[in-house]
C-alpha positions in Angstrom: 103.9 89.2 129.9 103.0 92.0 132.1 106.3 91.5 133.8 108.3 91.8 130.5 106.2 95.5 130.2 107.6 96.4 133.3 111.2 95.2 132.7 111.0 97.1 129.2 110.5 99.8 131.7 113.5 99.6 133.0 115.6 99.2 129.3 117.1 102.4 128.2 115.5 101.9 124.8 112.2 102.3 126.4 110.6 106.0 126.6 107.2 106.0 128.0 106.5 109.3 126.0 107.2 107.7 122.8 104.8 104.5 123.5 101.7 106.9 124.6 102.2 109.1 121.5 102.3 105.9 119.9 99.2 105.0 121.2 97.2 107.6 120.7 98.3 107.6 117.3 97.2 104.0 116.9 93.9 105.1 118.2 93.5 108.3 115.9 94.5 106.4 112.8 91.5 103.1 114.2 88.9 105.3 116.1 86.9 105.4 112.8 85.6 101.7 113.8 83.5 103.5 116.8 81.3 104.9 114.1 81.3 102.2 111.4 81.0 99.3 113.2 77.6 100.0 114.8 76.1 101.3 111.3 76.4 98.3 110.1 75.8 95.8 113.2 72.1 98.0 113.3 71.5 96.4 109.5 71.6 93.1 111.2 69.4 94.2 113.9 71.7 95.3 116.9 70.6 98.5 118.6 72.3 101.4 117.4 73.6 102.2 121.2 74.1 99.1 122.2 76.4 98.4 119.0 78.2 101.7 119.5 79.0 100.6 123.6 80.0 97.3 122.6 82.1 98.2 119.9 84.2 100.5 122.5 84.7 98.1 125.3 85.5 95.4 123.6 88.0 97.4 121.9 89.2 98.7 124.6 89.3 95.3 126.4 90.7 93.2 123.7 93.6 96.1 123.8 94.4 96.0 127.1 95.1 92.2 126.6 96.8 92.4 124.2 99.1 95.0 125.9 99.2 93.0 129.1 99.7 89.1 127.7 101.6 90.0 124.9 103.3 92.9 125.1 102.7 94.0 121.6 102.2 97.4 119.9 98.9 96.1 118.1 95.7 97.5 118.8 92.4 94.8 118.6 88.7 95.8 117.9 85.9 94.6 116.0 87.3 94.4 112.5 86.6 95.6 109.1 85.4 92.9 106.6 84.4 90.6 109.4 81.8 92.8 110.4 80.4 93.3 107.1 80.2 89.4 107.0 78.6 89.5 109.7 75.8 91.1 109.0 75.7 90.7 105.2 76.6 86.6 104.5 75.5 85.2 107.8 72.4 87.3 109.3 71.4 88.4 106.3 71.9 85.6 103.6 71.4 83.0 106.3 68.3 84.6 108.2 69.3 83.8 111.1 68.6 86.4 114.3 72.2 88.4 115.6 72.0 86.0 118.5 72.6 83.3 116.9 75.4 84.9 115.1 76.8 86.3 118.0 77.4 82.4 119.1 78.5 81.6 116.4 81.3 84.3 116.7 81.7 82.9 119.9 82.6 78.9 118.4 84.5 80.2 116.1 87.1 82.0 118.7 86.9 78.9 120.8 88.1 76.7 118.2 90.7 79.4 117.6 91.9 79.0 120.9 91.6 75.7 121.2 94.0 75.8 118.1 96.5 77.8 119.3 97.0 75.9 122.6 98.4 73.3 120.1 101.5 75.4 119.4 99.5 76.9 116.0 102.8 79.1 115.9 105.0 76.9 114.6 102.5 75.3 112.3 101.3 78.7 110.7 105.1 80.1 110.2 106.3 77.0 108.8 103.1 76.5 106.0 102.8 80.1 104.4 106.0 80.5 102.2 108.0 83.8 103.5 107.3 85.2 99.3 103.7 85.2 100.4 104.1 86.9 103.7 105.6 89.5 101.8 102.7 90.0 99.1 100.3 89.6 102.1 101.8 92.7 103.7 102.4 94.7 100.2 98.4 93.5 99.6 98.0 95.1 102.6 99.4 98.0 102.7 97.7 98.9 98.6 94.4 98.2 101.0 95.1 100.4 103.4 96.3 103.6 100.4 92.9 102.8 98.4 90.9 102.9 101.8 92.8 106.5 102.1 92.1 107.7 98.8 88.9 106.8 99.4 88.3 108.7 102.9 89.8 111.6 101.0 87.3 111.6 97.9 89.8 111.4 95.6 88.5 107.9 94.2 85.1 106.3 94.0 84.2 102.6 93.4 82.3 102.9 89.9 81.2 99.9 87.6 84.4 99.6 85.6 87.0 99.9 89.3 87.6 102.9 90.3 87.4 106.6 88.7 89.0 110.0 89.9 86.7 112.8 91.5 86.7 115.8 91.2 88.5 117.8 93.1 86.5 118.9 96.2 87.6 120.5 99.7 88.1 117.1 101.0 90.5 115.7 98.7 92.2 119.6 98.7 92.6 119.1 102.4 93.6 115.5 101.9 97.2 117.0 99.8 97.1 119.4 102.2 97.7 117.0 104.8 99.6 114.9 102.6 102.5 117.2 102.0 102.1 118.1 106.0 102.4 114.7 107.3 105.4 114.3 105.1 107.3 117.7 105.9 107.1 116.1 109.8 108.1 112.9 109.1 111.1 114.4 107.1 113.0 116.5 110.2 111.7 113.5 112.2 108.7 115.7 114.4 107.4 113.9 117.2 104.3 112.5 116.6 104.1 113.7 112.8 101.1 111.2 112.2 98.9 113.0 115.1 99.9 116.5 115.0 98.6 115.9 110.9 95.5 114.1 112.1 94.6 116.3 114.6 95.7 120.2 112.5 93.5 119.4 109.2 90.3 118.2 111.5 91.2 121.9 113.1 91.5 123.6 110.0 88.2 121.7 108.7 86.5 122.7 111.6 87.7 126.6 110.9 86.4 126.3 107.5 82.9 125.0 108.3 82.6 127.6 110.7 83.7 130.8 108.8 82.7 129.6 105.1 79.2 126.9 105.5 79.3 126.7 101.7 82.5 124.7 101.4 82.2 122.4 104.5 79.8 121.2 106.5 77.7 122.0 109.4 78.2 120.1 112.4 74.7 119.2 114.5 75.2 117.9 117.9 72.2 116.2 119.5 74.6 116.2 122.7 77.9 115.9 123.4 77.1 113.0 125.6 75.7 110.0 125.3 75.0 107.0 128.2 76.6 103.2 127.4 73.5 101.1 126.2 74.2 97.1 127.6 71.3 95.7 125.8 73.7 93.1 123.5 75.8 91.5 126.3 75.7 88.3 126.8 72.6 88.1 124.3 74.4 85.1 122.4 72.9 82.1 121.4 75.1 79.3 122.1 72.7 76.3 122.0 70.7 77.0 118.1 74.2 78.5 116.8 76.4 75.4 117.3 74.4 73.0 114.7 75.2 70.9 111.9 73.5 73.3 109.4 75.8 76.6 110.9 79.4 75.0 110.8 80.1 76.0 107.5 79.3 79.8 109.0 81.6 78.9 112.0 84.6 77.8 110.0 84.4 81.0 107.3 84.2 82.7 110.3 87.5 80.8 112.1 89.2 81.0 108.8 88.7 84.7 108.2 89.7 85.8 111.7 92.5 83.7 111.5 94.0 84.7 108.3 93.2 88.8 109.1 95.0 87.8 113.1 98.0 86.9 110.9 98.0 89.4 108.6 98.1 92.2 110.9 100.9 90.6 112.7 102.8 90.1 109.8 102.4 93.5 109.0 103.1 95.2 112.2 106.0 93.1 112.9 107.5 94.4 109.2 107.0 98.0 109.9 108.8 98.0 113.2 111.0 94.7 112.3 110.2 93.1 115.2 111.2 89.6 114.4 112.8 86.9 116.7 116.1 85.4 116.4 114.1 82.7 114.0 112.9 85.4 111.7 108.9 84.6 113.4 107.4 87.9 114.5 107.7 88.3 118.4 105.3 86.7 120.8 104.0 85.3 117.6 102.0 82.8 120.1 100.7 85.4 122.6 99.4 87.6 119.9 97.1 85.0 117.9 95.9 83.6 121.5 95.2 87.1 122.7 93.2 87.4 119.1 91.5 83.8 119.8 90.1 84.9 123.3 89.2 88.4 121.4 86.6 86.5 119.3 85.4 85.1 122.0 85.2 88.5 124.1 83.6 89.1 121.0 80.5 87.0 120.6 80.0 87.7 124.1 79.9 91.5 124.2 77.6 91.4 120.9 79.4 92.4 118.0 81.6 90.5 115.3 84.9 89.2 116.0 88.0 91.6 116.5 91.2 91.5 115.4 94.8 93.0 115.4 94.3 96.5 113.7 96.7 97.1 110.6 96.3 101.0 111.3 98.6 99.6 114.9 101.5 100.3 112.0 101.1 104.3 113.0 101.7 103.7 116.8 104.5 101.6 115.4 105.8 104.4 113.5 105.9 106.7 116.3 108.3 104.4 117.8 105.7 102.6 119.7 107.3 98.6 120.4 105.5 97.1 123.7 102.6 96.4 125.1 101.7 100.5 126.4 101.3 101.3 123.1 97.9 98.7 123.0 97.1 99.9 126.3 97.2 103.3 125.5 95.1 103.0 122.8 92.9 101.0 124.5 92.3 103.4 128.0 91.6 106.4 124.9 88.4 104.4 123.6 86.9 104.7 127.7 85.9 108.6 126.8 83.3 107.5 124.4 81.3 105.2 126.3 79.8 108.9 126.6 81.7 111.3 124.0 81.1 109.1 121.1 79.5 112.2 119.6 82.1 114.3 119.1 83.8 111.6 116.5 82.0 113.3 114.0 84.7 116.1 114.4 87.6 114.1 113.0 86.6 113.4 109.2 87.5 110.3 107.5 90.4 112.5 104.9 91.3 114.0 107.9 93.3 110.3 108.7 93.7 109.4 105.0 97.0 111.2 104.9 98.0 108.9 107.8 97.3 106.0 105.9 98.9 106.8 102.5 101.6 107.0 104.8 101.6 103.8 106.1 100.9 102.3 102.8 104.1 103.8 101.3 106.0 101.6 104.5 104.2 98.8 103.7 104.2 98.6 99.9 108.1 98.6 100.8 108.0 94.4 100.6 107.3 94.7 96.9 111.6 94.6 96.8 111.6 91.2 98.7 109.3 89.5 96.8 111.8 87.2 93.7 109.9 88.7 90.7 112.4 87.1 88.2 110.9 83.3 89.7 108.4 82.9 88.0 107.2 79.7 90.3 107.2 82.8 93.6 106.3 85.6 91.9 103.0 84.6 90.4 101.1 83.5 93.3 102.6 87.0 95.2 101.0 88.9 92.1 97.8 87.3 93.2 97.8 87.9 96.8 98.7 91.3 96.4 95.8 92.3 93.7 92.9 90.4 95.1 93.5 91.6 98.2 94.0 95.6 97.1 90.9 95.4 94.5 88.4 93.2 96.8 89.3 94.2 100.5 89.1 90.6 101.3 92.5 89.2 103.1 91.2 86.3 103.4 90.8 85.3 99.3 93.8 87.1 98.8 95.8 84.4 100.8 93.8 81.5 100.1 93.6 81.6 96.3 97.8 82.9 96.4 98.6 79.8 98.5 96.5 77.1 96.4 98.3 78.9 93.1 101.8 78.2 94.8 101.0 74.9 95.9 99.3 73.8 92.3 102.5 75.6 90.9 104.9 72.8 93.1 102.8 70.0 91.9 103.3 70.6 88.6 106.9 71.5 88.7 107.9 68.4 90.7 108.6 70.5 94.0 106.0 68.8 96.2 108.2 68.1 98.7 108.6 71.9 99.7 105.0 71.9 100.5 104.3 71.1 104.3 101.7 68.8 105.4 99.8 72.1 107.3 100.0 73.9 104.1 98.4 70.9 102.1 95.4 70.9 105.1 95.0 74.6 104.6 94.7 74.4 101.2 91.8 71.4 101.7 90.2 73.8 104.5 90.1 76.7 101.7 88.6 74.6 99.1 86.3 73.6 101.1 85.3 77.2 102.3 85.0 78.3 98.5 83.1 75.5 97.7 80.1 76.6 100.6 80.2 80.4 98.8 79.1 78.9 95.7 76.1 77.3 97.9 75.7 80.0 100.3 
């Protein structure tokens, strides 16, 4: 793969400029994960530091292979969801220490890989109906704009969904922004989606400084801060791989396997990178490199990564090969010791961005056959469990059991694939053991 990088090189659509803008926009719109991720690995009972260091290297490692094996635009680190899982359902519903969560992050990549050494490509593509692809990636994408609105305090989660706040400097800003990002994109300004990131954390900045009553004030205990190594290799491989923890090692394979295909899926629509079968491009590559990532993972010490979604804003900046991931990657080095400074770059600051991206995304509502009843259905469900729970994972599992109980009773059995009936058995199955968890 590394040699299809450097014949890319050589290929007059290839502009090295436009794949590291593209990268460091991909790493503007993910860099948020350098702060979240180790708040809530600490609730499980991984040192602050050490959550913070692993969180950046094995970003930054996962990216590079990803950039190297597969040539892809799309960025890998610890993901979102998983993480939460992580600490929440197994250390914390379980009671079991992070080492023994860590292996079993760790079993549940290797089974991933395992899997997709047995050409999982052509199994996955062929079993999720192509209506369902495209309600995963409109799901998606209605994620991503709530996550946005969200970072921009325009919504809050309240008892009955979600209710509308006041307006505030943040969500100001965030139409600020808004209306930026959009002017850029409009005459086609290189790197629109950075230049926005990067001017309203400026003019934030500006603000806190000159008026302290509108924003806020900005402590540093530092600007640097050393690597802690404390969680490597701190996995336990031998107590984690039992009889009573498989259950937590398949939700885990499951999850990671459905958010791996989901991102891919969704990158590949923003960017239409598709092979002459219709199958995204180095479809194989891409879930192995996200297989071993789990892995690299459970080793390092913190939840398993995956493809990033927010890899659809490198992808926008025209980024298509594997620099883009490798840029992105190399710009997570800095805060092994800068991780500090983060705090300058607020979270509406990249909502903007990812309204953006949403409005891209969203864009597969048009392929979806909403006058077939039989299609359109299950897509309705993928796309609104996934928006109003944040959980890819449901969204897809309860969308493909409703198209395959939908077939049954219609007397279209025979378009379901044997995979697709095994997937469906493997998800009841994993909703069965959330009753009991």
């Amino acid at each position: 793969m590394l040699l299809k990088i450097l014949e890319n090189k050589g290929s007059k659509d290839f502009s090295l400029k436009t794949e590291v803008i593209a990268g460091a926009t991909t790493f503007l719109a993910m860099m948020y994960i350098i702060i979240v991720n180790p708040v809530i690995l600490a609730q499980a009972g991984i040192p602050y530091g050490a959550a913070v260091t692993t969180t950046v290297i094995t970003a930054m490692v996962c990216c590079m292979l990803m950039g190297i094996f597969s040539n892809s635009p799309i960025a890998v680190a610890p993901g979102m969801g998983l993480n939460a899982f992580f600490t929440y359902s197994i250390v914390g519903s379980l009671g079991i220490s992070w080492q023994v969560a860590l292996g079993i992050v760790f079993w549940s990549g290797l089974i991933f890989t395992l899997l997709c050494l047995v050409n999982l490509r052509k199994l996955i593509m062929e079993a999720i109906p192509h209506q369902i692809r495209y309600a995963l990636v409109c799901g998606i994408g209605l994620l991503i704009a709530v996550v946005g609105l969200k970072s921009a305090n325009l919504i809050a989660v309240s008892a009955t969904g979600f209710d509308v706040v006041p307006l505030s400097l943040s969500s100001l800003l965030f139409f600020v922004g808004l209306v930026f990002v959009c002017v850029l994109v409009y005459f086609n300004v290189t790197a629109a989606l950075v230049i926005s990131i990067i001017s309203i954390s400026v003019l934030y900045f500006l603000i806190s400084i000159l008026f302290p009553g509108l924003g806020r004030s900005f402590n540093f205990d530092g600007i640097l801060a050393l690597p802690d190594f404390s969680s490597f290799f701190q996995l336990d491989l031998r107590h984690s791989f039992t009889l009573a923890l498989f259950p937590a090692i398949f939700a885990f394979l499951f999850s990671t396997m459905f958010d791996a295909l989901s991102g891919v899926l969704g990158v590949s629509k923003s960017g239409d990178m598709y092979d002459e079968n219709g199958d995204p491009k180095n479809f194989t590559e891409i879930l192995t490199v996200n297989s071993v990532s789990s892995m690299v993972s459970g080793l390092f010490g913190t939840s398993p990564a995956v493809g990033y979604i927010e890899s659809v804003a490198g992808v926008k900046e025209g980024g298509r090969t594997g620099v883009t991931a490798i840029v992105a990657g190399l710009l997570f080095i800095p805060f092994l010791f800068l991780s500090p400074i983060l705090i300058l770059v607020p979270g509406f600051a990249t909502a903007p961005v990812l309204v953006v991206i949403a409005m891209y995304m969203v864009s597969a509502l048009t392929k979806i056959q909403w006058h077939d009843i039989e299609e359109s259905l299950p897509c309705l469900l993928v796309i609104l469990i996934i928006a109003l729970t944040n959980s890819i994972t449901h969204g897809i599992v309860y969308g493909l059991l409703t198209w395959t109980l939908i077939r049954l009773c219609i007397g279209r059995a025979k378009e379901i694939s044997i995979t697709l009936m095994i997937i469906n058995l493997l998800s009841v199955i994993l909703l069965v053991s959330e009753m009991y968890a």
